[in-house]
Each structure stands twice: as structure tokens, then as C-alpha cells.
C-alpha positions, 0 to 999 in steps of 0.5 A, spaced: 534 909 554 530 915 552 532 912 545 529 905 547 523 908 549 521 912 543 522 907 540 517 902 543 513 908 544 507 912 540 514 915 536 515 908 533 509 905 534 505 910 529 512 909 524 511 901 524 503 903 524 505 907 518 509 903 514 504 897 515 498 902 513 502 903 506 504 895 506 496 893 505 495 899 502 499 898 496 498 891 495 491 893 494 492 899 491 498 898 486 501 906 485 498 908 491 502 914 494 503 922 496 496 925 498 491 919 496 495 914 500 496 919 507 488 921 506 487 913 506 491 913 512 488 918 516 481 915 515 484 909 517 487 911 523 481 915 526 475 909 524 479 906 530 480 912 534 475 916 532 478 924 533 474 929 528 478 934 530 485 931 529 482 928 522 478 933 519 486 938 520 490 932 517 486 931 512 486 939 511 494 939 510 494 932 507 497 935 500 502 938 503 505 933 507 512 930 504 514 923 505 511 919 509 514 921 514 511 927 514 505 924 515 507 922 521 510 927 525 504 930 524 500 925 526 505 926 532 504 933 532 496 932 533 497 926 538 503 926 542 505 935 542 512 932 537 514 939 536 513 940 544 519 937 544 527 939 543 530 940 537 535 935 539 529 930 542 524 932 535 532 930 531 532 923 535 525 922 534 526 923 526 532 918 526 527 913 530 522 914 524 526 914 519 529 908 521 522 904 522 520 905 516 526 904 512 526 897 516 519 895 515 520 895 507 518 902 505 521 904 499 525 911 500 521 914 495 514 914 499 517 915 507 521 921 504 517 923 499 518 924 491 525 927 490 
């Protein structure tokens, strides 16, 4: 149930947000990825809902972010207390991403940084 929940909530709504984010990034950006493709999210995020703060350290920590699925747990992090949560609880979240992302056509490249 928690799973489920996870899912339909901020855990899997901020992965399906990601990966539609670099869905019409790319295709208005071909080669678009690592810190110029997260840097372009996070503008985008906050031009909805506005959060100086959380903006102004996500783009603090946006070259050394890997993945991105790095991107969103830390935008979790900032937003939603991701690592509050136990190890068991931040390893099924991770699943949760993960698996969005690679379902919504994001090539594993970007969601899990260059290897």
C-alpha cells in the first residue's frame, strides 16, 4: 500500500514531472543533459512554484548531481524531507523513480548519469 502511495504521490509525481521535463527539453534542446539539462529543470520548477531558497541550492549542487535521478531526490530532499525517511523506505522510493523514469522513455544514460 505504501508503494501505491508513493507512487501516486510527490515520489512518483516529481519522477513522471522529470522525465516529461527532459522529454520537451530534448526535443527542443537535442544533447541537452547533466548540469544544463537539471539547471533548466529546476528554473522550470520554481517558475511554477516559486521557492527562492530551494532554487537558489538546487542550482548550488546542480554539477554535482548524478543522473537524473539524482535530480530528483534532491529535489525530494529539499521539498518533501526524502532522506527523513528510512533506508528501507529511501531504497523503495528509489525503485519508485527509477522505474518511472525508465517507463516514461528516459534513456538510462540521462536518469542515471553518463557511466
Amino acid at each position: 500500500m505504501m508503494k501505491w502511495l508513493a507512487r501516486k504521490g510527490a515520489v512518483g509525481g516529481t519522477a513522471r514531472w522529470a522525465a516529461q521535463g527532459y522529454e520537451s527539453l530534448s526535443t527542443e534542446n537535442p544533447g541537452i543533459s547533466g548540469p544544463e539539462l537539471y539547471r533548466a529543470l529546476i528554473h522550470v520548477r520554481f517558475t511554477a512554484l516559486p521557492n527562492a531558497d530551494q532554487e537558489q541550492f538546487l542550482m548550488s549542487i546542480a554539477d554535482q548531481v548524478i543522473g537524473l535521478r539524482g535530480l530528483v531526490v534532491a529535489i525530494l530532499t529539499v521539498e518533501a524531507g526524502f532522506t527523513e525517511n528510512t533506508p528501507q523506505n529511501q531504497r523503495m522510493f528509489m525503485e519508485i523513480i527509477d522505474e518511472e523514469l525508465l517507463k516514461h522513455g528516459v534513456p538510462r544514460d540521462i536518469a542515471f548519469g553518463q557511466s
